[in-house]
N, CA, C and O atoms as CSV, one atom per row, in Angstrom:
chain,resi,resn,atom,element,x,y,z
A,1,UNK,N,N,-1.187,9.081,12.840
A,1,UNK,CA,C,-1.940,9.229,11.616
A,1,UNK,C,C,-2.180,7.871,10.970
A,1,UNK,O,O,-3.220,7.571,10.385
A,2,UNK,N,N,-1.181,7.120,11.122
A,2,UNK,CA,C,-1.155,5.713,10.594
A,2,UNK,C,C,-2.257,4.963,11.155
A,2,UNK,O,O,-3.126,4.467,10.436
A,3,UNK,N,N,-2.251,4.867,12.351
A,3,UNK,CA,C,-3.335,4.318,13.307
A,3,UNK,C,C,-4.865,4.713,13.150
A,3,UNK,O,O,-5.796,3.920,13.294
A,4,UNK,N,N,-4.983,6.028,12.839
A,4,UNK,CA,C,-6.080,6.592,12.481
A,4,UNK,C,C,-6.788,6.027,11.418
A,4,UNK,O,O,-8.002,5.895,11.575
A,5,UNK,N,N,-6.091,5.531,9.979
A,5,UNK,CA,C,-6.323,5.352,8.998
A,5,UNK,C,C,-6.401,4.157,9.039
A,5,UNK,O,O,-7.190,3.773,8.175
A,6,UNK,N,N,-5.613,2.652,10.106
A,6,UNK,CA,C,-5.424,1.845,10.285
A,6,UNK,C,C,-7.673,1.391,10.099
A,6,UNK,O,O,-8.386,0.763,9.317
A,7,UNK,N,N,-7.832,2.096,11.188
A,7,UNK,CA,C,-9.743,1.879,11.384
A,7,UNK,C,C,-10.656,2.342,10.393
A,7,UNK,O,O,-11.734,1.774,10.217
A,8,UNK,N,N,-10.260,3.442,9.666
A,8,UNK,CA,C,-10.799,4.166,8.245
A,8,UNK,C,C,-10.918,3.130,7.497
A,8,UNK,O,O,-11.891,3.255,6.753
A,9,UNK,N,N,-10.217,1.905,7.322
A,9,UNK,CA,C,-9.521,1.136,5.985
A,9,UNK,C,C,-11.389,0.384,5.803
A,9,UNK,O,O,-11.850,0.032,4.717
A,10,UNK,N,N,-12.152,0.301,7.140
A,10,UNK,CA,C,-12.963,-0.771,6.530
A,10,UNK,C,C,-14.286,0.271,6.730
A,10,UNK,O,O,-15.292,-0.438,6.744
A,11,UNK,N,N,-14.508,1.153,6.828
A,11,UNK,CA,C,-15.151,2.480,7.117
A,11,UNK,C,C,-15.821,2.513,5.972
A,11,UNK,O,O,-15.041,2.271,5.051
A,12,UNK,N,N,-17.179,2.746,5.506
A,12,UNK,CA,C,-17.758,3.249,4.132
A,12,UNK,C,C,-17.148,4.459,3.872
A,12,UNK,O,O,-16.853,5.360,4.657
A,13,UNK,N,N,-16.950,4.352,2.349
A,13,UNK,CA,C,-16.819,5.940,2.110
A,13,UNK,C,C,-17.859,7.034,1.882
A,13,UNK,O,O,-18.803,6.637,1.198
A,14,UNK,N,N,-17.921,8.056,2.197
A,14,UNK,CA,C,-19.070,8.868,1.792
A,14,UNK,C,C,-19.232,9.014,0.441
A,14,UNK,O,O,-20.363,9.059,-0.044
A,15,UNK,N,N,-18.290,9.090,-0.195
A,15,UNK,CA,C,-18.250,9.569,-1.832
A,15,UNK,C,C,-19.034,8.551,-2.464
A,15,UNK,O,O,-19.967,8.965,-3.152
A,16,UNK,N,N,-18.845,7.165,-2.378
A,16,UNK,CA,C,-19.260,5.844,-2.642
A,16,UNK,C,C,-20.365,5.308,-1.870
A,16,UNK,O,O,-21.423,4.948,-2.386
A,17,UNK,N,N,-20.124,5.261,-0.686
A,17,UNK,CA,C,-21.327,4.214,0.137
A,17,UNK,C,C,-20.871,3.162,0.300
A,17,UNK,O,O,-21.665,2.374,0.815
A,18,UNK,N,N,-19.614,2.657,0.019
A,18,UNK,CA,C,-19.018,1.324,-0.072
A,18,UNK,C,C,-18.080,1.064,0.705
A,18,UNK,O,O,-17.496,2.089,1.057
A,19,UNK,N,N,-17.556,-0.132,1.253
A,19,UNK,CA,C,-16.526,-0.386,1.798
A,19,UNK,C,C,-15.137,-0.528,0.965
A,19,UNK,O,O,-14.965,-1.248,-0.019
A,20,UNK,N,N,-14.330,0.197,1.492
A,20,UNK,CA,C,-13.179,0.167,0.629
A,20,UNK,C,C,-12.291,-1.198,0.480
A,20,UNK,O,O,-12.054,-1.730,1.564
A,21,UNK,N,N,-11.760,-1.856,-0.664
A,21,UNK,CA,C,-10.878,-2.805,-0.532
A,21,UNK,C,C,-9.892,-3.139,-1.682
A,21,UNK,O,O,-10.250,-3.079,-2.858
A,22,UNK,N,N,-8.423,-3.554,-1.240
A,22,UNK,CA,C,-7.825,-3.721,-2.436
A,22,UNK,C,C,-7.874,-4.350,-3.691
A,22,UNK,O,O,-7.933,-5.571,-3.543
A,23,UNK,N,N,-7.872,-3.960,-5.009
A,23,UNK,CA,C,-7.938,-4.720,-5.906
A,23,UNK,C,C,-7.168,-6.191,-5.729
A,23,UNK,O,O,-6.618,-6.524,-4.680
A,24,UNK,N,N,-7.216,-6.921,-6.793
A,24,UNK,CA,C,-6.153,-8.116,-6.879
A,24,UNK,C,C,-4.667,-7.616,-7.110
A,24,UNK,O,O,-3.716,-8.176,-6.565
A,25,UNK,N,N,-4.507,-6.364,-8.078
A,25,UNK,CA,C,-3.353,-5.810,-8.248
A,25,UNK,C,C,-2.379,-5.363,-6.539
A,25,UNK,O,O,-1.334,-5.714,-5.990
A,26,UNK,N,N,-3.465,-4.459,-6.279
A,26,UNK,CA,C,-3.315,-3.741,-5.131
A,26,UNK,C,C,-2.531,-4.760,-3.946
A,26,UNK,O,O,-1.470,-4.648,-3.332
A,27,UNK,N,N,-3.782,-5.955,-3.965
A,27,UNK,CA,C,-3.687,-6.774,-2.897
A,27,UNK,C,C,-1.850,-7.709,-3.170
A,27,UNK,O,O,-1.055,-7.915,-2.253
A,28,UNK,N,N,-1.684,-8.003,-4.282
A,28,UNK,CA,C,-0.500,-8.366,-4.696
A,28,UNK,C,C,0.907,-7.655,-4.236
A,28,UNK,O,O,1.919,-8.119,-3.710
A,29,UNK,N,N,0.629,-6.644,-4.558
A,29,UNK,CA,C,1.749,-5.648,-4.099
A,29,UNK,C,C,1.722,-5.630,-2.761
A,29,UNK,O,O,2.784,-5.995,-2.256
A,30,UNK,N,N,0.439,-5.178,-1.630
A,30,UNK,CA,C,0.610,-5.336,-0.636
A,30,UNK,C,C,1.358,-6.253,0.036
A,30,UNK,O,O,2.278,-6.115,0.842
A,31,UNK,N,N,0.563,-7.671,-0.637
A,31,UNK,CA,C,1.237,-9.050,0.208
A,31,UNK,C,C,3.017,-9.552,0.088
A,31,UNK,O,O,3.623,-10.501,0.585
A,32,UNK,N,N,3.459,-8.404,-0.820
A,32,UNK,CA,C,5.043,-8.825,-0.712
A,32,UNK,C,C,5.319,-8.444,0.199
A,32,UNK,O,O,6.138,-9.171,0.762
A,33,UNK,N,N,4.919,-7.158,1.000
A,33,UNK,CA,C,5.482,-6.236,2.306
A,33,UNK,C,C,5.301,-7.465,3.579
A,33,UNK,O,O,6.057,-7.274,4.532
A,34,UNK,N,N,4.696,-8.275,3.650
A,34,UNK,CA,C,3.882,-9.256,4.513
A,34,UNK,C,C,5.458,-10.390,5.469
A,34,UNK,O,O,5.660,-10.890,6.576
A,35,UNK,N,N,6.150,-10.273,4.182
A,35,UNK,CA,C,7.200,-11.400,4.502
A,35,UNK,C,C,8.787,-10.115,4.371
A,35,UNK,O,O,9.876,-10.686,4.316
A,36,UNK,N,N,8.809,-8.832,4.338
A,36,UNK,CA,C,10.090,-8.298,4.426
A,36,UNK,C,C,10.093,-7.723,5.567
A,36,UNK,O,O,9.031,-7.674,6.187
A,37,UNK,N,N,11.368,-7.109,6.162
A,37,UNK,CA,C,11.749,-6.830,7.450
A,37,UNK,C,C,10.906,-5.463,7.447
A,37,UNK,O,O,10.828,-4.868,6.373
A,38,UNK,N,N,10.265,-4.921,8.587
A,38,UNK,CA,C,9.620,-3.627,8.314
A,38,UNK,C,C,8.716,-3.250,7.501
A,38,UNK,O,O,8.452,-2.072,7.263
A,39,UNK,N,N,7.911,-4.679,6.780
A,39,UNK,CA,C,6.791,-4.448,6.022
A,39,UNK,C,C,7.157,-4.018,4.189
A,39,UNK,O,O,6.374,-3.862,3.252
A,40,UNK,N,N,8.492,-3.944,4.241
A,40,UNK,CA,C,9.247,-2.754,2.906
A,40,UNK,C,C,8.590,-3.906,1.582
A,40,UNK,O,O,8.674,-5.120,1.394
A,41,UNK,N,N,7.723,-2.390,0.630
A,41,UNK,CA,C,7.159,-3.044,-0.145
A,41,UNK,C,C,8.437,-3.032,-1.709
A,41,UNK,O,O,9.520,-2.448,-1.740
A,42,UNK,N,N,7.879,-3.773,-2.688
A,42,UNK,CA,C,8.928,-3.870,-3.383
A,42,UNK,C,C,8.501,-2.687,-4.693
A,42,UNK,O,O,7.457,-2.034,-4.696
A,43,UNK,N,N,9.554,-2.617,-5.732
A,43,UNK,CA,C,9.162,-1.811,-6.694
A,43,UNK,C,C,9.237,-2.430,-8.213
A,43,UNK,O,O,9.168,-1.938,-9.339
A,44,UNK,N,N,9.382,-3.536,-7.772
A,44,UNK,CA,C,9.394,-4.490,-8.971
A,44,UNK,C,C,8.766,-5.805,-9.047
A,44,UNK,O,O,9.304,-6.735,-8.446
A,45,UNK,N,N,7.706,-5.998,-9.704
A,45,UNK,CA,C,6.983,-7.543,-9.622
A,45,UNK,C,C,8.211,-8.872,-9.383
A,45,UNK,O,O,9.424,-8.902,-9.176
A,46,UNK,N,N,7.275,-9.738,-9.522
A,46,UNK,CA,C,8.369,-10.783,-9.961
A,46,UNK,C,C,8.915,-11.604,-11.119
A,46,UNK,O,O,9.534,-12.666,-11.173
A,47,UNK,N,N,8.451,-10.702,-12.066
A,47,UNK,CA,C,9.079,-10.342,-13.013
A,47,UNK,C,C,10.124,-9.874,-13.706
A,47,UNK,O,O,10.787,-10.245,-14.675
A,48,UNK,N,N,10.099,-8.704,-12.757
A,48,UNK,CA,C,11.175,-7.684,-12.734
A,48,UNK,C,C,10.825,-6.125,-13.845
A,48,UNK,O,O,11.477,-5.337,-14.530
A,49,UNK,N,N,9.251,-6.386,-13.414
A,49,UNK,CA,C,8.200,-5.046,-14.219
A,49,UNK,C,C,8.171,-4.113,-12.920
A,49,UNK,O,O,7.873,-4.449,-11.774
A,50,UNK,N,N,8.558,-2.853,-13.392
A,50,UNK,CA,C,8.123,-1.743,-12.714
A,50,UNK,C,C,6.779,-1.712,-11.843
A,50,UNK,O,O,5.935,-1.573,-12.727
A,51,UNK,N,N,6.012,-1.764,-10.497
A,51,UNK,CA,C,4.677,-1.552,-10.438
A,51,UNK,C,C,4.427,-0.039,-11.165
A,51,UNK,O,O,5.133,0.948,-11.375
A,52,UNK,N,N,3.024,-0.420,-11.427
A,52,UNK,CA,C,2.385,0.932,-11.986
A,52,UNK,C,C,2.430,1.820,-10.678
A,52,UNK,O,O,2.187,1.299,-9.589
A,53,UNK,N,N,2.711,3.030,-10.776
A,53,UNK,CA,C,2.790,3.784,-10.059
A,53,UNK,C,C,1.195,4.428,-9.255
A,53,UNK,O,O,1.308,5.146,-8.261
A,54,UNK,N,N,0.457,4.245,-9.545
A,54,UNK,CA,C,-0.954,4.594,-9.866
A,54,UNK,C,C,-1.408,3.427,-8.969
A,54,UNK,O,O,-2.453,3.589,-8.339
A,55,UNK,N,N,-0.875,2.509,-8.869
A,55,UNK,CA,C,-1.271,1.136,-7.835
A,55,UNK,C,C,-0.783,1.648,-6.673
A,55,UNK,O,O,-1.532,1.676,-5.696
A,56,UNK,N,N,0.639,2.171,-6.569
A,56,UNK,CA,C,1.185,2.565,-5.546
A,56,UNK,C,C,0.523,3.424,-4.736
A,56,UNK,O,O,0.045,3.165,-3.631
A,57,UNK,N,N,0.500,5.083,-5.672
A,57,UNK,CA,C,-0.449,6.232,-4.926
A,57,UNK,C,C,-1.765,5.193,-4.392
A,57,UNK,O,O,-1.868,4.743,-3.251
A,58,UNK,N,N,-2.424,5.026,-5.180
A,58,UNK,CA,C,-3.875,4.626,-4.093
A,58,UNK,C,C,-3.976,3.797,-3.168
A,58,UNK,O,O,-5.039,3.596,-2.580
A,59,UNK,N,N,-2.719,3.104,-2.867
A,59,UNK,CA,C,-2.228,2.041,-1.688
A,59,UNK,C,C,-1.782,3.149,-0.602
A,59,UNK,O,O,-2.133,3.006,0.570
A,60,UNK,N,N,-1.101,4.117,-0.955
A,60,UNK,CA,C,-1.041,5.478,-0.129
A,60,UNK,C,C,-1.910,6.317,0.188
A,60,UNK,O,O,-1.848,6.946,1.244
A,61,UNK,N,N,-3.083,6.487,-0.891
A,61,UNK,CA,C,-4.201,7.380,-0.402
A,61,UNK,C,C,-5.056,6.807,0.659
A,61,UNK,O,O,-5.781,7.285,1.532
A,62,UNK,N,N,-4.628,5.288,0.176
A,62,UNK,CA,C,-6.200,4.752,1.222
A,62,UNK,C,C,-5.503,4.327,2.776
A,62,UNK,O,O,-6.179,3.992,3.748
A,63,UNK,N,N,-4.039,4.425,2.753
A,63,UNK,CA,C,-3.562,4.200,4.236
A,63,UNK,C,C,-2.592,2.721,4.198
A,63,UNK,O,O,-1.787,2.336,5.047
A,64,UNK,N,N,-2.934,2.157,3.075
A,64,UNK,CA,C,-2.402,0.417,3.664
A,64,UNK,C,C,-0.994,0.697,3.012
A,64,UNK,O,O,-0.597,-0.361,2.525
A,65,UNK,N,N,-0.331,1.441,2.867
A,65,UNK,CA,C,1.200,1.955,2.291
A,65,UNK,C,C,1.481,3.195,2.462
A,65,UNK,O,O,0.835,4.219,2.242
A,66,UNK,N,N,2.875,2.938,3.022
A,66,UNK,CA,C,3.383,4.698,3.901
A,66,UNK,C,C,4.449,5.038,3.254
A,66,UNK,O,O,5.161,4.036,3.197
A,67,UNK,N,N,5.044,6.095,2.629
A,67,UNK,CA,C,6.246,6.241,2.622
A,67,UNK,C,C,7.391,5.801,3.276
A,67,UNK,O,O,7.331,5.944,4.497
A,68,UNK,N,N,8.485,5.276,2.816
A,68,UNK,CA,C,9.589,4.998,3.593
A,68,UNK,C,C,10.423,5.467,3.710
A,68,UNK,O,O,10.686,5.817,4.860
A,69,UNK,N,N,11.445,5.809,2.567
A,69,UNK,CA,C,12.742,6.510,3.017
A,69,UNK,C,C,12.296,7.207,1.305
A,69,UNK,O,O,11.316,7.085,0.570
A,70,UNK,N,N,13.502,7.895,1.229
A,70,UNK,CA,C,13.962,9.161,-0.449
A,70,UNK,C,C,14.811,8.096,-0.650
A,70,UNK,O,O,15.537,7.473,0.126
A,71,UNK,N,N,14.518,7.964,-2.216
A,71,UNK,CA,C,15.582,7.568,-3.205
A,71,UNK,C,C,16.624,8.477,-3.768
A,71,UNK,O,O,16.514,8.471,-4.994
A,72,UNK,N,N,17.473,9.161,-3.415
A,72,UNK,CA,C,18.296,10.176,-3.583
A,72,UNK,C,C,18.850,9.954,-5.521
A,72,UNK,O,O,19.084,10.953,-6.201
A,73,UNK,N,N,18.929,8.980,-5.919
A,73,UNK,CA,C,19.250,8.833,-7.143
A,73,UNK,C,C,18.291,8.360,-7.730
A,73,UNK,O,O,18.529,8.212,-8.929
A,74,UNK,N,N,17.107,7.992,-7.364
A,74,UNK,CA,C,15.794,7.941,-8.333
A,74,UNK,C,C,15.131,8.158,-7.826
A,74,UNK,O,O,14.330,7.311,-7.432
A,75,UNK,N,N,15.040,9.551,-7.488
A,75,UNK,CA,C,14.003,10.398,-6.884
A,75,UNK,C,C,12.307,9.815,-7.032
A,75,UNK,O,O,11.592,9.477,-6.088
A,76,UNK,N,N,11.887,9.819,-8.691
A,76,UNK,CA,C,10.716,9.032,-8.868
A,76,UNK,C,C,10.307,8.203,-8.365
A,76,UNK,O,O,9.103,8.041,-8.169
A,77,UNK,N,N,11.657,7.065,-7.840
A,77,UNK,CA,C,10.814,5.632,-7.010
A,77,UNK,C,C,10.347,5.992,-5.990
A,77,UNK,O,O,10.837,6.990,-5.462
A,78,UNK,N,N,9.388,5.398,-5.444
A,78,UNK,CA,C,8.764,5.390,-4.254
A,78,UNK,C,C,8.483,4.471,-3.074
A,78,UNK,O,O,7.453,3.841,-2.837
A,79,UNK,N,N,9.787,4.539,-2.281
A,79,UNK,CA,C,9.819,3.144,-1.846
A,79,UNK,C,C,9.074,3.531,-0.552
A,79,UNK,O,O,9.276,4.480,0.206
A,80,UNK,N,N,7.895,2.260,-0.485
A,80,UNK,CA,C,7.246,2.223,0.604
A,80,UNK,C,C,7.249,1.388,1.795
A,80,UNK,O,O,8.160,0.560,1.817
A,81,UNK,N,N,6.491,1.397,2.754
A,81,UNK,CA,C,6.352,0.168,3.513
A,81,UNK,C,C,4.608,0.105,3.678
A,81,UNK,O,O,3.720,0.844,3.252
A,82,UNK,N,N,4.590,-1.260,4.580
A,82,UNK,CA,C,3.394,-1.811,4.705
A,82,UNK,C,C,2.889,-1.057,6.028
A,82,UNK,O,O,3.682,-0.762,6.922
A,83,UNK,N,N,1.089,-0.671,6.120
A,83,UNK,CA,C,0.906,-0.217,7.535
A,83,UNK,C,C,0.247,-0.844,8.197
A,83,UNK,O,O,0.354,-1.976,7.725
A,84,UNK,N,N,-0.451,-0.887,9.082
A,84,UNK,CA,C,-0.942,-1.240,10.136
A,84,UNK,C,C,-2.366,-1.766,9.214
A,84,UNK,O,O,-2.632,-2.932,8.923
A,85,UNK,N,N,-3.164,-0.538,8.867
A,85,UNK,CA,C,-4.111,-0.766,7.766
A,85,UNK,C,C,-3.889,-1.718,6.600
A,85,UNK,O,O,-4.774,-2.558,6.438
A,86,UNK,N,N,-2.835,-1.729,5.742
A,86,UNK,CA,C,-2.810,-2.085,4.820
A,86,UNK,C,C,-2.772,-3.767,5.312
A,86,UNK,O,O,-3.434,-4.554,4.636
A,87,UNK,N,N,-1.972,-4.294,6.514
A,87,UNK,CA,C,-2.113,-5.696,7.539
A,87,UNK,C,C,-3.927,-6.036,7.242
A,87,UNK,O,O,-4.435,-7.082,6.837
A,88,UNK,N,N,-4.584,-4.749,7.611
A,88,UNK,CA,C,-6.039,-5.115,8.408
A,88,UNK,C,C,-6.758,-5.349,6.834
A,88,UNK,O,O,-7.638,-6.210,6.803
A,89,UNK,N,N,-6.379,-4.510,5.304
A,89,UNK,CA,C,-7.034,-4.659,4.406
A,89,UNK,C,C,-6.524,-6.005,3.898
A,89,UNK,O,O,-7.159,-6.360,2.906
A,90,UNK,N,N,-5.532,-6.903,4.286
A,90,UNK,CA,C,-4.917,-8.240,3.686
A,90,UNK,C,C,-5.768,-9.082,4.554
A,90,UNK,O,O,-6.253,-10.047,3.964
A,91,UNK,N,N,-6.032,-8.980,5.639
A,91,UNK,CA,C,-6.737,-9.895,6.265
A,91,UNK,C,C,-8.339,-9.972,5.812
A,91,UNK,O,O,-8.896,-10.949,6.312
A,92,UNK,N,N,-8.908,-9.425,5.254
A,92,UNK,CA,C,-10.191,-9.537,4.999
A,92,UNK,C,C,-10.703,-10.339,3.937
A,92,UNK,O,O,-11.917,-10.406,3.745
């Protein structure tokens, strides 16, 4: 499924007509996964600010961020990793 979506990433959308691509936000968050073991994205800027969660989901809807494991004690977080796609939407 990952792989599938990996080629979708630069695909027009029908809804739009446009090629899809990450914001600057988006693209930020992505590029931390770039340098951790397994792509694992983080859940805190470098700051030490929560990401908006809302950055997260649409990094998941569009493929370039997968679920990773359950947070058993903060169920809410959502710790992800980097995909194959989300590689191909950093390179562009």
């Amino acid at each position: 499924m990952v792989e599938a979506r990996a080629t979708a990433v630069l695909e027009k959308r029908p809804d739009r007509g446009k090629v899809v691509r990450p914001t600057a936000t988006q693209r930020a968050w992505l590029r931390r996964g770039l340098d951790q073991p397994g792509g694992k994205l983080p859940l805190f800027d470098r700051h030490g600010q929560m990401y908006n969660p809302r950055t997260i989901q649409s990094c998941l809807a569009q493929g370039w961020a997968a679920p990773w494991a359950a947070n058993p004690i903060k169920p809410d977080w959502m710790i992800c990793k980097l995909t194959a796609a989300g590689r191909t939407a950093l390179s562009d």
